[in-house]
N, C-alpha and C positions, 0 to 999 in steps of 0.2 A: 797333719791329717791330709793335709794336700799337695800329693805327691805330682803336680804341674811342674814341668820345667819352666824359668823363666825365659820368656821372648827377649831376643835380641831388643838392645835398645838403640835402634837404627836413626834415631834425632835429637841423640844428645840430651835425654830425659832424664837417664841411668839415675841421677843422683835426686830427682825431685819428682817424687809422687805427683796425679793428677790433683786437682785443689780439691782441700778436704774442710770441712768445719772444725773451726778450733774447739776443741771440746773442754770441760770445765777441772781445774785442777787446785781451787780450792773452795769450802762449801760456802752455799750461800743462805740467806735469809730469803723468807715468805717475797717481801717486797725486791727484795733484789732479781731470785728466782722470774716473779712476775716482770719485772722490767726484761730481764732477757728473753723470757717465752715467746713475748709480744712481738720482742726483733727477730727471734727467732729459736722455735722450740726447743732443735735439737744442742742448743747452746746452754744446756740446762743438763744434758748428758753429762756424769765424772768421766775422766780421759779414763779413769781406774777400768770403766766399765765394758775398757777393750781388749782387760788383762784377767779379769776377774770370772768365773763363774753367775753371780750374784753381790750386788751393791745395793744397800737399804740406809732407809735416812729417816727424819725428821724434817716437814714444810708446813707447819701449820697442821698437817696428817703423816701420818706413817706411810712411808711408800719403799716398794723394792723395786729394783730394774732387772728382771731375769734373764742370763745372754747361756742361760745352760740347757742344751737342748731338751734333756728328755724332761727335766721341768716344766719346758717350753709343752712339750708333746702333752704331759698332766695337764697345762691350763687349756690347752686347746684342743682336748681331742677327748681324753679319759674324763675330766670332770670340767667340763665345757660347762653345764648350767652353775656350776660354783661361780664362775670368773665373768660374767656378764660384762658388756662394755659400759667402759665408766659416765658415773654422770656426766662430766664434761665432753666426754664426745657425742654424746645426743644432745647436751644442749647446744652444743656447738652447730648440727646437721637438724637436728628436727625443724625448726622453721622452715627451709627449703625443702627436707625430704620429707618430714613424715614419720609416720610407722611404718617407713615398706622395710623390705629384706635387710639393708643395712644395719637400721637401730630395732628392727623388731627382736625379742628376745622368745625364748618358749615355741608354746603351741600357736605363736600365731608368727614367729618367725617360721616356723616349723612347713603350716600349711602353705603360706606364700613360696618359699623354698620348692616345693615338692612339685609346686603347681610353676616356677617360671625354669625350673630347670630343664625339662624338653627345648627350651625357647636357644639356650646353647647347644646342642649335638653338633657334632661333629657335621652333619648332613648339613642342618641350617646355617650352620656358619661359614661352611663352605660357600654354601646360595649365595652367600653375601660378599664372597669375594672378590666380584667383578668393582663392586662399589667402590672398594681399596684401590684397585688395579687403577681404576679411573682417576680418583685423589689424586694418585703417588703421581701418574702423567699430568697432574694440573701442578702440583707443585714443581717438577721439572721444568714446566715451560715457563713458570714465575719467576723461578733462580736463572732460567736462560735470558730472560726478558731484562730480567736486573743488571743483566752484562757483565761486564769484568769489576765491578765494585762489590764490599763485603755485603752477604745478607744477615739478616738475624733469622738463624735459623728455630730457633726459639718460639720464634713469632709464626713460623712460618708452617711449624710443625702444628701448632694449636689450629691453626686453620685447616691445615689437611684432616686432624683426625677429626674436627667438628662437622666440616663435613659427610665426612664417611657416617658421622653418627646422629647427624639432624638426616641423613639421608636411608640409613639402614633402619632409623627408629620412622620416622613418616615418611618413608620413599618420598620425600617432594612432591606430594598430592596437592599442594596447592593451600592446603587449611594451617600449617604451621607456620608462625615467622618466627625462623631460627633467630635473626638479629636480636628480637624479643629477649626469646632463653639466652640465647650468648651474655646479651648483657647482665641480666638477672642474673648469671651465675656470677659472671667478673665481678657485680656487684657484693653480692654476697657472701663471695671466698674472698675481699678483699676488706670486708669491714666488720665480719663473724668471725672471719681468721685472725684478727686480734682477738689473742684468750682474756676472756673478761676474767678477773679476779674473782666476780658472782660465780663464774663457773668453778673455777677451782675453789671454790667455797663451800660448791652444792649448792647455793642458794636455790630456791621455784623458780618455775619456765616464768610465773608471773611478775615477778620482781625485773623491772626495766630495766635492759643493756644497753649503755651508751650508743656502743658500735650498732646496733643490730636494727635500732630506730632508722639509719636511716637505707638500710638497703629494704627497708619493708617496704616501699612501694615497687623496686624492681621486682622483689619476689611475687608480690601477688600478683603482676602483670604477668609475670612467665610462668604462673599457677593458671591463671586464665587461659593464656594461649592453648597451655598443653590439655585442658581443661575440654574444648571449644574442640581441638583438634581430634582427643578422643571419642566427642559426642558425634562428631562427622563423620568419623570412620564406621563408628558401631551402625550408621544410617548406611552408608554404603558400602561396608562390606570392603574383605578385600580383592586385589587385582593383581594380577601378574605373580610374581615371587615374593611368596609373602615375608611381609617387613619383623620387625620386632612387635610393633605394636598390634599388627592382625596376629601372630605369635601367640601374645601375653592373654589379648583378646578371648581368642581359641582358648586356653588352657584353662583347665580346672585341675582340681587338687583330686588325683585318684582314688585317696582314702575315704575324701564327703565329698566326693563333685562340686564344688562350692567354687566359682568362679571370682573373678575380682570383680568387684565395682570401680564407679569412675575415679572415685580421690583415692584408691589403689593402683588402679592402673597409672594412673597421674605419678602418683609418687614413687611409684617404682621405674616408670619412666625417667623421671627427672633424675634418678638416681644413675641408673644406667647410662645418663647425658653427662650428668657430673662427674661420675666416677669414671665414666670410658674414655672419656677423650682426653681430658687435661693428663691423668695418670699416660696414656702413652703415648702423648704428646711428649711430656719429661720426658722419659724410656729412650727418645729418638732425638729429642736433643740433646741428651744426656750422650747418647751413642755417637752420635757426629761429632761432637766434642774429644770425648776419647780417639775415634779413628784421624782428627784431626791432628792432637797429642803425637799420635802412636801412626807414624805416616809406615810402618811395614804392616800393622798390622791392616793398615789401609790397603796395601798393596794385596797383600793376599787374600781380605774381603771379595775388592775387586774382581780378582782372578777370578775366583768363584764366581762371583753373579754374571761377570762376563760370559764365562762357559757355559753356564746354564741357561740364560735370558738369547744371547746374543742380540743383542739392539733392542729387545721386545720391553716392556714394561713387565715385570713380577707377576704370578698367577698364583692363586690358593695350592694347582698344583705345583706350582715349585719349590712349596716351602718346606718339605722332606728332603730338596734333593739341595738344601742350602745351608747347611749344618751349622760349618764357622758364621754365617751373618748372626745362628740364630747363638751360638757363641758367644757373642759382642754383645750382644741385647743382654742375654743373661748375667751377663760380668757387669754393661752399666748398671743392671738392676739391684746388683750385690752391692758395689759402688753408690750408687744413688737412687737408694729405693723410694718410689713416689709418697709411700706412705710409711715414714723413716719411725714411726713411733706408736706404737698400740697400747691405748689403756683401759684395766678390766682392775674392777672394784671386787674383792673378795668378798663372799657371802656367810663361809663357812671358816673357822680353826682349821689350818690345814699346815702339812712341811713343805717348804720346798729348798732343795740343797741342804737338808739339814736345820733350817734356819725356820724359828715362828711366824707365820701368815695369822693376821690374827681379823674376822669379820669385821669391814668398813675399810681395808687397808687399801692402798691402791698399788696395782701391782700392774709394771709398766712393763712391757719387751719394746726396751730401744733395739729394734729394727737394723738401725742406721751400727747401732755399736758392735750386734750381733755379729754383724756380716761383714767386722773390721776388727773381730775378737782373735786377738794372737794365740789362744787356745784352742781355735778354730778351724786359721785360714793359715796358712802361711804366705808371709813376706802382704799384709791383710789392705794395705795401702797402694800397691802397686794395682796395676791395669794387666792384664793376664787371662785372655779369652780362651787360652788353653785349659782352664781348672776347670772347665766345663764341656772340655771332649770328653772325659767320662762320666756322666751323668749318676752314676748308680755311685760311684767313688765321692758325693757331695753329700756330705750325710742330711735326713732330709729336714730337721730342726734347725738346723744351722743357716738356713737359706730360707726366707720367706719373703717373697717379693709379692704375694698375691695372700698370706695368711696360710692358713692350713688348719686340719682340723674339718669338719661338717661347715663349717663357714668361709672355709676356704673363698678367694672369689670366683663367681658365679662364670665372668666373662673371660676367665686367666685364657682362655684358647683363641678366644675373638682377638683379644689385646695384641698375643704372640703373633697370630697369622697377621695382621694387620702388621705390628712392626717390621717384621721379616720380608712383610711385599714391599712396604714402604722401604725401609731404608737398601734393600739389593737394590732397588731400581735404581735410587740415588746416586748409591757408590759405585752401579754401572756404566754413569753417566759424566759424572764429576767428581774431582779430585779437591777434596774439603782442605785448605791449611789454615790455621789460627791468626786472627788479626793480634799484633803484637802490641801487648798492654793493655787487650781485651778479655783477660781471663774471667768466664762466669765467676759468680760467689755462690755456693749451695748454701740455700737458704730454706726453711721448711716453716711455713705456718700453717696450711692446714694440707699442704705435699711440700716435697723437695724439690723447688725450682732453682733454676739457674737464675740468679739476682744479675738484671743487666745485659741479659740474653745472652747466648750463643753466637755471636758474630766471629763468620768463615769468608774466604772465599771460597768462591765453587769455577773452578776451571774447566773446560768442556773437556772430556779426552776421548 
């Protein structure tokens, strides 16, 4: 279906794809399943499910993994209120988020929705451009500072876009301490993202989780912060170019004018913190990784950001006139999509491919296998930023790096302009090669990171 020619392979690659997860090739038990979730989710994928339409099992519940588009298109678009997100991903996010947009379901997903979607347009997010521009030149001068030794780019990436997003959500007013939320979140995605067994149980929110004991005091400190932050804003108002949070503030729902309140505002914030930054943080170390791999396809990034930037650091307006950067982003996202696995509990009797759905089923779209489906992609393994010079020729169930459907994500435009300034300035700058015997491991527990970091060198050129 993808009629990409393959890219030269200019570093001796030809024969060994970029690292992938070894996916599973024969079935396993409840307790086994749960051992490997824990290490690592998408290690619980059948290899089958990169060949297949549709794979259904038996875990303790009935579950399918659906890699067939327009099936895909029915759960998420046609009968959206059938397929609700499953218990285990709310109880996995609610302590930290909440009811906002992400695990809201219905009429009160519905109104939130309506009421933060202005907060993305195309106009405001552009406002927000400068804020990236500024980032992408702080991490330049950090890889320059670091000198000719390798950096973790990994590391280096989560700090740019946390920036950009402790800074576009409170402009730096002075009432937020990002250190606060940074930790709260690391803490939380690090000891929630172990899947409880209670969770794939269904067990109640009230039934104690190991894990979740102890990141509860980071969480409610960075409920506080963000808590404290929003009561100071709504007192003075906003200044300058307004942020996310004068934004969110601003909006009401057009259909009842009904505004959010604070632990709304709060939790949709912290959502927009969690979900924006670490997601395309991955995305761009994901990406330097590959362009490290693949040193032509480096070269021709390059070219490009050369041409267009000349010495300058990336601008909202360049990111039209930079197509292949934005190329590479889309291919690592096919490759290594931050959120490699979606799950939605059936409500109703229903088909898909032929095959019984039957209410309380859990019906998964591995993501990660989707977009490595040899029914799909061709040659589904390889690195190939060409398969996405024509956008319209990528059918559009087959590719979901931001969901699709009415719940698509909210920020899919902020995420892209952000990556596209970030990594042309980079690749305008320096010339990334792989430290040898440092290859990441793509590992997913509650996103697909790089286990181990991304360690490059960065050469000035």
């Amino acid at each position: 279906m993808q009629p990409a020619a393959p890219s030269p392979a200019t570093n001796g690659h030809a024969h060994a794809p970029p690292v992938k997860v070894p996916l599973v090739t024969e079935p396993m038990n409840i307790f086994a399943s749960l051992k490997a979730a824990r290490a690592n989710v998408l290690s619980i994928i059948p290899a089958i499910a990169t060949r297949q339409p549709m794979v259904s099992g038996r875990t303790g519940k009935r579950w399918h993994m659906v890699m067939d588009p327009d099936a895909i298109r029915s759960m998420l678009l046609e009968n959206l209120e059938n397929y609700p997100k499953s218990l285990v991903t709310k109880n996995l996010l609610r302590p930290a988020i909440g009811e906002s947009l992400f695990i809201a379901e219905g009429a009160h997903w519905r109104w939130q929705r309506r009421t933060a979607a202005p907060v993305f347009s195309h106009r405001n997010v552009m406002a927000l451009a400068p804020t990236m521009t500024a980032a992408a030149e702080r991490s330049c001068a950090r890889i320059t500072e670091a000198g000719p030794r390798a950096v973790d780019m990994a590391a280096d990436m989560v700090r740019t876009t946390f920036d950009i997003i402790a800074d576009v959500t409170f402009s730096d007013d002075g009432t937020f301490d990002a250190d606060v939320v940074h930790r709260g979140i690391d803490a939380y995605i690090s000891d929630a993202g172990k899947i409880s067994l209670f969770d794939i149980l269904g067990l109640p929110d009230w039934v104690p989780r190991p894990g979740r004991i102890m990141s509860g005091g980071s969480v409610s400190a960075m409920k506080r912060v963000a808590d404290e932050a929003v009561e100071a804003r709504r007192a003075r108002g906003p200044e300058g170019v307004p942020d996310l949070l004068d934004l969110l503030i601003a909006g009401e729902d057009p259909e009842t004018n009904r505004k959010m309140d604070t632990a709304e505002l709060r939790d949709n914030l912290l959502t927009f913190i969690v979900a924006g930054h670490e997601t395309t943080a991955l995305t761009l170390a994901w990406s330097l990784y590959l362009c490290a791999y693949d040193q032509g396809v480096q070269d021709r990034a390059r070219a490009e950001a050369q041409s267009v930037l000349q010495g300058r650091a990336a601008t909202g307006e360049d990111v039209s006139k930079l197509p292949y950067i934005r190329q590479i982003i889309d291919e690592a996202l096919r490759l290594y999509p931050p959120a490699g696995m979606i799950s939605r509990t059936a409500q109703v009797a229903d088909t898909l491919c032929g095959r019984e759905v039957r209410p309380g089923d859990t019906v998964i779209i591995p993501i990660y296998a989707l977009h490595r489906n040899h029914l799909l992609w061709e040659d589904p393994d390889s690195f190939r930023p060409d398969r996405f010079a024509d956008r319209k020729a990528v059918p559009r169930y087959a590719y979901l790096p931001f969901g699709d459907g009415p719940r698509i994500c909210i920020g899919a435009s902020f995420a892209l302009q952000e990556a596209v300034i970030i990594l042309a300035t980079l690749l305008s700058r320096f010339r990334f090669t792989p430290v040898a015997g440092r290859d990441p491991e793509p590992v997913m527990i509650l996103t697909l990171r790089p286990e181990g970091g991304v360690w490059l060198e960065a050469e000035p050129v």
